[in-house]
PyMOL CGO cylinders between C-alpha atoms (Angstrom):
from pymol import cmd
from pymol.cgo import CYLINDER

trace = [
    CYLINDER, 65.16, -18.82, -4.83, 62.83, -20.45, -7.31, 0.3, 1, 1, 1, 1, 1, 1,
    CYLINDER, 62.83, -20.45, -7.31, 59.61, -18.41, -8.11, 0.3, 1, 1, 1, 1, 1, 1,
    CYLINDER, 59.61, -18.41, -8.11, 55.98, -19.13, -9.83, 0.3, 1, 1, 1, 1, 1, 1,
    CYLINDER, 55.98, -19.13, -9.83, 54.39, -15.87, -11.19, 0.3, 1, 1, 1, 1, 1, 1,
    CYLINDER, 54.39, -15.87, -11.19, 51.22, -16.56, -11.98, 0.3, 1, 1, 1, 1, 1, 1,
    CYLINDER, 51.22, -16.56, -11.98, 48.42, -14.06, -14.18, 0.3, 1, 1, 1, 1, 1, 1,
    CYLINDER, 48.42, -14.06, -14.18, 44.78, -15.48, -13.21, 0.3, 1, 1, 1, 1, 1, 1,
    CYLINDER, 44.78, -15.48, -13.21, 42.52, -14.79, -16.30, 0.3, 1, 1, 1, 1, 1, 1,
    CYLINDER, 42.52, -14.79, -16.30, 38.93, -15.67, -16.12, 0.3, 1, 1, 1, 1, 1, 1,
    CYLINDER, 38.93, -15.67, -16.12, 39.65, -18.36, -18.53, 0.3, 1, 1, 1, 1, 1, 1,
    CYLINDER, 39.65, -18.36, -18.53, 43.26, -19.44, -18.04, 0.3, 1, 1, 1, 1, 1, 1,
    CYLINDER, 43.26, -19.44, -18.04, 45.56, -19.36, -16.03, 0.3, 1, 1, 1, 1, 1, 1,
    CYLINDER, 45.56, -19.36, -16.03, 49.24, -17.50, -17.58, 0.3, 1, 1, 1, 1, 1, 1,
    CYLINDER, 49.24, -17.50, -17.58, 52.50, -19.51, -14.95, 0.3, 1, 1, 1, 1, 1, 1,
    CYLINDER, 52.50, -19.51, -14.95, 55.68, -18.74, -15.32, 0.3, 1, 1, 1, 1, 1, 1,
    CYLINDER, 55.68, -18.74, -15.32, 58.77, -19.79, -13.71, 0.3, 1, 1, 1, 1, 1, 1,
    CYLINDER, 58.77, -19.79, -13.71, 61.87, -18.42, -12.61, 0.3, 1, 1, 1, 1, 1, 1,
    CYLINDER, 61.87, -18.42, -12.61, 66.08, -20.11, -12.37, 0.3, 1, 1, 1, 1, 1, 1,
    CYLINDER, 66.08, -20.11, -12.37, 67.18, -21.35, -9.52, 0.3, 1, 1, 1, 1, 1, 1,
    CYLINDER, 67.18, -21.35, -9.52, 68.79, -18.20, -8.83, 0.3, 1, 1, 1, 1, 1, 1,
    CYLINDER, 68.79, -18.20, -8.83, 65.98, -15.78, -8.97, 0.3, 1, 1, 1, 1, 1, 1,
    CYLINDER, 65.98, -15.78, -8.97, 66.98, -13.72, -11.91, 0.3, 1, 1, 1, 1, 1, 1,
    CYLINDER, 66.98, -13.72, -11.91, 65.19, -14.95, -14.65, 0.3, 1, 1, 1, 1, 1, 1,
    CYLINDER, 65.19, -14.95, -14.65, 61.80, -15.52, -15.49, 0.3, 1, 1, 1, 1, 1, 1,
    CYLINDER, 61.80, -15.52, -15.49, 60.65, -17.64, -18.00, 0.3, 1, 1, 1, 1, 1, 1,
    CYLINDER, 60.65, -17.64, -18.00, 56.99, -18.14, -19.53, 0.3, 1, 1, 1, 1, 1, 1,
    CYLINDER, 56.99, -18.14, -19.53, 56.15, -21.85, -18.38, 0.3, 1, 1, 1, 1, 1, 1,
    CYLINDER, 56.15, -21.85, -18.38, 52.38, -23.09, -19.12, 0.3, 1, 1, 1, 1, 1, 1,
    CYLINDER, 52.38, -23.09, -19.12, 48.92, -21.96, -19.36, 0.3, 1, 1, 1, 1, 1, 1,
    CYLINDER, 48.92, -21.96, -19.36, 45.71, -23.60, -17.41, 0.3, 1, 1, 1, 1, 1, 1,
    CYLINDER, 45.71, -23.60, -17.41, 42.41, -23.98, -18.60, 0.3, 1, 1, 1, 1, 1, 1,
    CYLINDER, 42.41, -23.98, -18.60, 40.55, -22.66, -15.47, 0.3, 1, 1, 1, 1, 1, 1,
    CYLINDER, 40.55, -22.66, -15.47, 38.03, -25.42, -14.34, 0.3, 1, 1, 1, 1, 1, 1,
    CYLINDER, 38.03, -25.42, -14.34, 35.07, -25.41, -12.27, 0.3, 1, 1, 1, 1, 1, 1,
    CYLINDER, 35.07, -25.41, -12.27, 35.88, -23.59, -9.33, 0.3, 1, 1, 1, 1, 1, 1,
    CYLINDER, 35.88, -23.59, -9.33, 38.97, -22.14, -7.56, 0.3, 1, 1, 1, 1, 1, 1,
    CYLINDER, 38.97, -22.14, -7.56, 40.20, -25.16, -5.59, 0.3, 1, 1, 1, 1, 1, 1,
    CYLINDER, 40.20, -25.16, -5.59, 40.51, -27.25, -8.73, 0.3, 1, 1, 1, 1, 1, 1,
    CYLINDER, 40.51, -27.25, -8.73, 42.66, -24.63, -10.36, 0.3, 1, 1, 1, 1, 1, 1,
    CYLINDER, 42.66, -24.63, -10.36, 44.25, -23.92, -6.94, 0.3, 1, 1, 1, 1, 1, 1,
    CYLINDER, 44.25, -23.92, -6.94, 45.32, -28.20, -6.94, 0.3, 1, 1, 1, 1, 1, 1,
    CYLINDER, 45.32, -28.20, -6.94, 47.36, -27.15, -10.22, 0.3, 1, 1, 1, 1, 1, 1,
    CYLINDER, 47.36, -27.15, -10.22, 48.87, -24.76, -9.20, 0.3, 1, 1, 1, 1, 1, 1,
    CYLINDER, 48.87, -24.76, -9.20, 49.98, -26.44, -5.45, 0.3, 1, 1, 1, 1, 1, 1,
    CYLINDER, 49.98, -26.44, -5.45, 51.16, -29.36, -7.92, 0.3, 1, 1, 1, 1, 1, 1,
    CYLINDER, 51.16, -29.36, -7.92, 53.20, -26.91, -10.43, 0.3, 1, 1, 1, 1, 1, 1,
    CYLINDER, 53.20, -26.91, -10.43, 54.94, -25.49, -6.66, 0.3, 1, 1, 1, 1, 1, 1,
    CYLINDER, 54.94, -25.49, -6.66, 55.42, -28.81, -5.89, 0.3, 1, 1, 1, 1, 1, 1,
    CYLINDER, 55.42, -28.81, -5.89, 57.24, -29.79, -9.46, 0.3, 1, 1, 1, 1, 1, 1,
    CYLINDER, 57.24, -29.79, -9.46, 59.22, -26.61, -9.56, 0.3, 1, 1, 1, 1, 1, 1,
    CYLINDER, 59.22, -26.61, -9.56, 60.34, -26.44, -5.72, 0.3, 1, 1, 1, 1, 1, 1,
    CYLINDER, 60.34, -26.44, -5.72, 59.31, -22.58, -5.82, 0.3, 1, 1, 1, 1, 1, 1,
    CYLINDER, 59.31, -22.58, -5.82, 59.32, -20.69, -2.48, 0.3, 1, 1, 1, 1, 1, 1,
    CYLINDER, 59.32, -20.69, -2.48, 57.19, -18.14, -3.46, 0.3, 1, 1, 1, 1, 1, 1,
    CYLINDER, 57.19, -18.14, -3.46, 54.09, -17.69, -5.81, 0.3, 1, 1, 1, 1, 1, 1,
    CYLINDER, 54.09, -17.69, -5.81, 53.80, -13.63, -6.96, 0.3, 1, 1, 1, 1, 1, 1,
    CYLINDER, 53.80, -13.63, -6.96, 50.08, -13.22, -8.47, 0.3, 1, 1, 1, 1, 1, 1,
    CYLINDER, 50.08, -13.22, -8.47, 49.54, -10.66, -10.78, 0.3, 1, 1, 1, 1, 1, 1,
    CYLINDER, 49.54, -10.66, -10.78, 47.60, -7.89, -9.27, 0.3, 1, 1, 1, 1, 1, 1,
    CYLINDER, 47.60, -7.89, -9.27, 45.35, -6.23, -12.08, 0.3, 1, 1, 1, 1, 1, 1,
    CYLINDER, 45.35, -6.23, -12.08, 45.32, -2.64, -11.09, 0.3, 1, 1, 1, 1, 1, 1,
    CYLINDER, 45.32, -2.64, -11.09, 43.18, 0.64, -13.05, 0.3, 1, 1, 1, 1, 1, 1,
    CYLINDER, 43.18, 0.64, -13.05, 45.87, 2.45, -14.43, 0.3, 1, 1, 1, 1, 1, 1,
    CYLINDER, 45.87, 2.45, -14.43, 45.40, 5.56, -12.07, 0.3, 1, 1, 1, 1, 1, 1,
    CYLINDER, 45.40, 5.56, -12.07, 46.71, 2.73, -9.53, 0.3, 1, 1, 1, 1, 1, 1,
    CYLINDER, 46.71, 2.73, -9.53, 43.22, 2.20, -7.98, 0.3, 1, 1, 1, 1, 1, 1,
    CYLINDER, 43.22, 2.20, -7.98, 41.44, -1.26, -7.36, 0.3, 1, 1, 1, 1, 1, 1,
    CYLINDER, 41.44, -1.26, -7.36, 38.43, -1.72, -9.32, 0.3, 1, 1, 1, 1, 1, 1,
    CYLINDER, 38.43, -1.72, -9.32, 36.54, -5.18, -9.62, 0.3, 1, 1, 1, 1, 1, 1,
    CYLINDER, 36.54, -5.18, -9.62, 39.01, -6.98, -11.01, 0.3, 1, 1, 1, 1, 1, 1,
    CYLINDER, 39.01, -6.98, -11.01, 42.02, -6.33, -8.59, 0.3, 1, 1, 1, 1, 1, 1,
    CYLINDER, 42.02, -6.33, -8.59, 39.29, -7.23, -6.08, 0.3, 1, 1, 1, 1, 1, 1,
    CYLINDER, 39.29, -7.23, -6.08, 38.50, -10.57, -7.21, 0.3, 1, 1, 1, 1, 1, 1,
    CYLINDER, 38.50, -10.57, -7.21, 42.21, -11.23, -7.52, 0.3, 1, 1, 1, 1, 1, 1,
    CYLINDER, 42.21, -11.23, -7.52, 42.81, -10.51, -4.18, 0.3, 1, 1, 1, 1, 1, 1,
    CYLINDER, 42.81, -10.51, -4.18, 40.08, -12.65, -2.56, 0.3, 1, 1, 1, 1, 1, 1,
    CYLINDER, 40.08, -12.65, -2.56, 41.46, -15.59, -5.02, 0.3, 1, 1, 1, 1, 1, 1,
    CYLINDER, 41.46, -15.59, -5.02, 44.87, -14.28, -3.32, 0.3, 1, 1, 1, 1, 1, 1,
    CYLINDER, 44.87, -14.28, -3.32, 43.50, -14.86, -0.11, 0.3, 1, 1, 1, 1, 1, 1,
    CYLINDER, 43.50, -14.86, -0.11, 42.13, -18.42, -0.98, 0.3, 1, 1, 1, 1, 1, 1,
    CYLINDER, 42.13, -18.42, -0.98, 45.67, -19.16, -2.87, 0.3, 1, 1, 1, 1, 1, 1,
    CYLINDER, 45.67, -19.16, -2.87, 47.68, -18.48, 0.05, 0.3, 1, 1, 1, 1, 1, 1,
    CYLINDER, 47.68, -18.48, 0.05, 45.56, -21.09, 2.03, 0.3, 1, 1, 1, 1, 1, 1,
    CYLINDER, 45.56, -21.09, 2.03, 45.93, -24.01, -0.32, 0.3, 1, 1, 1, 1, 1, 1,
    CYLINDER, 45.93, -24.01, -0.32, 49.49, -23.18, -0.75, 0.3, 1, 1, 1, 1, 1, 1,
    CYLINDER, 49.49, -23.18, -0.75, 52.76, -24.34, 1.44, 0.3, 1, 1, 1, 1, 1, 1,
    CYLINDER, 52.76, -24.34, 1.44, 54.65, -20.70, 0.36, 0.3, 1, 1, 1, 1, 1, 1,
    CYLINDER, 54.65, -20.70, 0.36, 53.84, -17.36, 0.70, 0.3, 1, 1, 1, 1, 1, 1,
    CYLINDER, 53.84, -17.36, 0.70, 51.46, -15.81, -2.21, 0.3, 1, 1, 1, 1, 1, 1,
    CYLINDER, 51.46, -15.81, -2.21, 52.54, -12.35, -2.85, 0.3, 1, 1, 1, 1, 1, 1,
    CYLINDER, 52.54, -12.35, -2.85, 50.77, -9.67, -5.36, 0.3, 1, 1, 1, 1, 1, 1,
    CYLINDER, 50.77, -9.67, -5.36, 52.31, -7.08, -7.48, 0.3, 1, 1, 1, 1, 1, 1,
    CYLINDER, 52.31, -7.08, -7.48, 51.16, -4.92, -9.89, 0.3, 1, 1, 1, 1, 1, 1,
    CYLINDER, 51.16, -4.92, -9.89, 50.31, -5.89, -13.37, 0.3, 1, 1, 1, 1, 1, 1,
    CYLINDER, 50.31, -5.89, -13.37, 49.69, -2.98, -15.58, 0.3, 1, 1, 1, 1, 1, 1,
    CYLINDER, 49.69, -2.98, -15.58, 50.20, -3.54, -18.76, 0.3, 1, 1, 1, 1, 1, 1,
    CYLINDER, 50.20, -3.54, -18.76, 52.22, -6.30, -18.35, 0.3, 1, 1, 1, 1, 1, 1,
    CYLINDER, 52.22, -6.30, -18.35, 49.50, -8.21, -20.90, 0.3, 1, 1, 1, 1, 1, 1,
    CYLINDER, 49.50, -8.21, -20.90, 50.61, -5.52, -23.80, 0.3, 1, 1, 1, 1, 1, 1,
    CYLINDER, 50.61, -5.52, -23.80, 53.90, -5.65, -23.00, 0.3, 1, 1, 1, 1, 1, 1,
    CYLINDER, 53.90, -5.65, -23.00, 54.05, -9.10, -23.69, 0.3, 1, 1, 1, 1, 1, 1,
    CYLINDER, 54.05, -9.10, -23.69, 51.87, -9.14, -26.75, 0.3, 1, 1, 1, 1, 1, 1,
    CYLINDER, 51.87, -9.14, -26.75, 54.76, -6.70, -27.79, 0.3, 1, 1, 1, 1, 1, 1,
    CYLINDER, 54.76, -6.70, -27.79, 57.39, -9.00, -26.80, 0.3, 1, 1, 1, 1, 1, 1,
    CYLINDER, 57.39, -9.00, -26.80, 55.40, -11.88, -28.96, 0.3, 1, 1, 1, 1, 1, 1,
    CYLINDER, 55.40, -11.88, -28.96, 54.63, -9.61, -32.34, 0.3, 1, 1, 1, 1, 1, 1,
    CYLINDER, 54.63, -9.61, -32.34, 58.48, -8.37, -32.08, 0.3, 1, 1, 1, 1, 1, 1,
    CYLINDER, 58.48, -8.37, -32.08, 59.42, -12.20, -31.91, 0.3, 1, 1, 1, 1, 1, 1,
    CYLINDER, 59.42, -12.20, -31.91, 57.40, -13.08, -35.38, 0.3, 1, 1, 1, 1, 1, 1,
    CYLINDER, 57.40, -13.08, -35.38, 54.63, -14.48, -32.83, 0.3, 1, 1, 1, 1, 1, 1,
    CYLINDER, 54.63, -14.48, -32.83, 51.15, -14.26, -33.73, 0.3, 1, 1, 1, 1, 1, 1,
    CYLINDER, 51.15, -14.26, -33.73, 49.35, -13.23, -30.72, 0.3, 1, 1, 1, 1, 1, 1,
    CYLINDER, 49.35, -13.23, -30.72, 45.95, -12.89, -31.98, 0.3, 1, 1, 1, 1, 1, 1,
    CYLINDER, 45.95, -12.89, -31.98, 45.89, -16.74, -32.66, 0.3, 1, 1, 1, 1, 1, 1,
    CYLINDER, 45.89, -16.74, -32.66, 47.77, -17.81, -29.86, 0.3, 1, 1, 1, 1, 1, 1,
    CYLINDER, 47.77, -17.81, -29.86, 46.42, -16.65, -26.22, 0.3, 1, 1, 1, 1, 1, 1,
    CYLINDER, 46.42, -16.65, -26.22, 48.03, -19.61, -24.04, 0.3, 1, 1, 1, 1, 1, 1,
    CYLINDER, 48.03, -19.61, -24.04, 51.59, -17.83, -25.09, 0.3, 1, 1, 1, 1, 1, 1,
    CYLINDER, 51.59, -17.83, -25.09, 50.39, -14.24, -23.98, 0.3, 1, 1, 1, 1, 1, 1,
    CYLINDER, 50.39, -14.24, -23.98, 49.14, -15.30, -21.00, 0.3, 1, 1, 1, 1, 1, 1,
    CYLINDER, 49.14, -15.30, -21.00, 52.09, -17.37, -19.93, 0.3, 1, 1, 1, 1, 1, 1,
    CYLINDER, 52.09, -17.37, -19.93, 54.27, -14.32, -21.51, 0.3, 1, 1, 1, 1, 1, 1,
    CYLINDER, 54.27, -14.32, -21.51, 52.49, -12.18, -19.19, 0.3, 1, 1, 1, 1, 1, 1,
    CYLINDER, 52.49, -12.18, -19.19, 53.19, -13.95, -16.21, 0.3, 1, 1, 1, 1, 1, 1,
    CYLINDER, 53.19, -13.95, -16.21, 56.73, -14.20, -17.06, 0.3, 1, 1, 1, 1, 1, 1,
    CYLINDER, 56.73, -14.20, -17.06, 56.56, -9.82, -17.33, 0.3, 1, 1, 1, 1, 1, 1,
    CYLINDER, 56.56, -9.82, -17.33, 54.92, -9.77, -13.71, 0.3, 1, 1, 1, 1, 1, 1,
    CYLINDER, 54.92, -9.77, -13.71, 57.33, -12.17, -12.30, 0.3, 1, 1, 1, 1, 1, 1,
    CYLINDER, 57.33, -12.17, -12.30, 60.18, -10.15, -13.64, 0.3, 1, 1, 1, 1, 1, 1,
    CYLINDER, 60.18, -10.15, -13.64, 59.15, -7.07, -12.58, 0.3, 1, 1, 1, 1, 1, 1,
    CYLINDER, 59.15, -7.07, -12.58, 58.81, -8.70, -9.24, 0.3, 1, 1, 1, 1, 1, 1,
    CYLINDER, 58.81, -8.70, -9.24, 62.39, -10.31, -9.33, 0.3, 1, 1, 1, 1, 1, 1,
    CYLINDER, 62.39, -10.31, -9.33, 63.92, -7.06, -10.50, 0.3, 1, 1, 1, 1, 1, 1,
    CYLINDER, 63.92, -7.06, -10.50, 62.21, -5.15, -7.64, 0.3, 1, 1, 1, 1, 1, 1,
    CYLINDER, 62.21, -5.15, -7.64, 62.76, -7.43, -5.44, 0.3, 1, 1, 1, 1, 1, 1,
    CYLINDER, 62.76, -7.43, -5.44, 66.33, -7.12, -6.08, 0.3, 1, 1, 1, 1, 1, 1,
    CYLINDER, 66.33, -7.12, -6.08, 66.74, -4.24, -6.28, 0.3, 1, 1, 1, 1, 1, 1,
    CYLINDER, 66.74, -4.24, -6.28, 65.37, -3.35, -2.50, 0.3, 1, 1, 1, 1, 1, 1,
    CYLINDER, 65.37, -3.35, -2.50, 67.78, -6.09, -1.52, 0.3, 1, 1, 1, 1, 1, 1,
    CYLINDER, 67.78, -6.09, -1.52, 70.70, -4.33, -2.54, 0.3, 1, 1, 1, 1, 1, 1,
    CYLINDER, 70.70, -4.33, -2.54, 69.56, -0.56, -1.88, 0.3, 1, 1, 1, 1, 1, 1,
    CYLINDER, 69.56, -0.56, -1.88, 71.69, 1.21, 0.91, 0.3, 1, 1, 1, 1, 1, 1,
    CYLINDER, 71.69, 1.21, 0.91, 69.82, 1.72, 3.99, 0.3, 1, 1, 1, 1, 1, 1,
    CYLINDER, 69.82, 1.72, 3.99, 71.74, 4.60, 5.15, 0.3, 1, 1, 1, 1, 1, 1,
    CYLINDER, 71.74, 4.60, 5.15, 72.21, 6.72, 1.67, 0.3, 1, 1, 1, 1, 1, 1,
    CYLINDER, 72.21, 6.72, 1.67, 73.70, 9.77, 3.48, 0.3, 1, 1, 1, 1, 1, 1,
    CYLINDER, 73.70, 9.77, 3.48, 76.02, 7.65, 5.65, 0.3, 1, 1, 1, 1, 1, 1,
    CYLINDER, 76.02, 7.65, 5.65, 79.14, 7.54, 4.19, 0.3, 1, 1, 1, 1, 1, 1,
    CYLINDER, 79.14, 7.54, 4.19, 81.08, 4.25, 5.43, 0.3, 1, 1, 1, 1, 1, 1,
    CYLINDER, 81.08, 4.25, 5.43, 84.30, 4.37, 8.20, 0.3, 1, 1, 1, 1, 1, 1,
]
cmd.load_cgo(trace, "trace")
């Protein structure tokens, strides 16, 4: 199944996209946000639309104790207003550190990250959607019934 992960900035936009398959994710594009939500919300239905994705996973930007603060709460009222403009199910999951791990990624690559933002951002949502596939499946393929043992 074909994902978009997707890290909402205040200024851009970070989209990333995953294989056919569902197993890899790959840094895709960065938006420029524009005036208001439904403009950037019309990109985003569009880059669905281009990619065939059945799902959108949004980047959920939680305090590192776990707890929401501002931020996770604006993300998940633009959540709610996503999954209305959108055909396929918007999903959240949690983005800690995902940012630094991909300016990581970038510097260990011979990136520089301080002069290029669009590639951390889209590197970022590639991080969140891949933590997403790989949890995804991973519950997929866990055994219900651990202490069964089969006939």
């Amino acid at each position: 199944m074909r994902s978009i992960g997707l890290d909402l900035g205040s200024v851009r936009i970070g989209v990333a996209v995953s294989d056919s398959e569902g197993t890899l994710a790959l840094p895709s594009a960065t938006l420029e946000r524009g005036a208001d939500w439904g403009a950037d919300h019309a990109a985003i239905a569009e880059l669905v639309d281009e990619a065939e994705a059945e799902i959108v996973v949004v980047g959920l930007p939680l305090s590192l104790d776990g707890s929401e603060g501002p931020a996770a709460r604006r993300t998940r009222k633009e959540v709610a207003r996503l999954g209305r403009a959108l055909a396929v199910p918007v999903r959240t999951y949690d983005e800690r550190l995902s940012t630094v791990h991909a300016q990581r990624m970038l510097h260990d690559a011979g990136f520089d990250t301080a002069g290029s933002r669009r590639h951390v951002d889209s590197s970022a949502a590639a991080v969140i959607l891949q933590g997403w596939l790989d949890q995804t499946r991973t519950e997929d393929h866990e055994d219900p019934h651990p202490d069964v043992c089969p006939d």
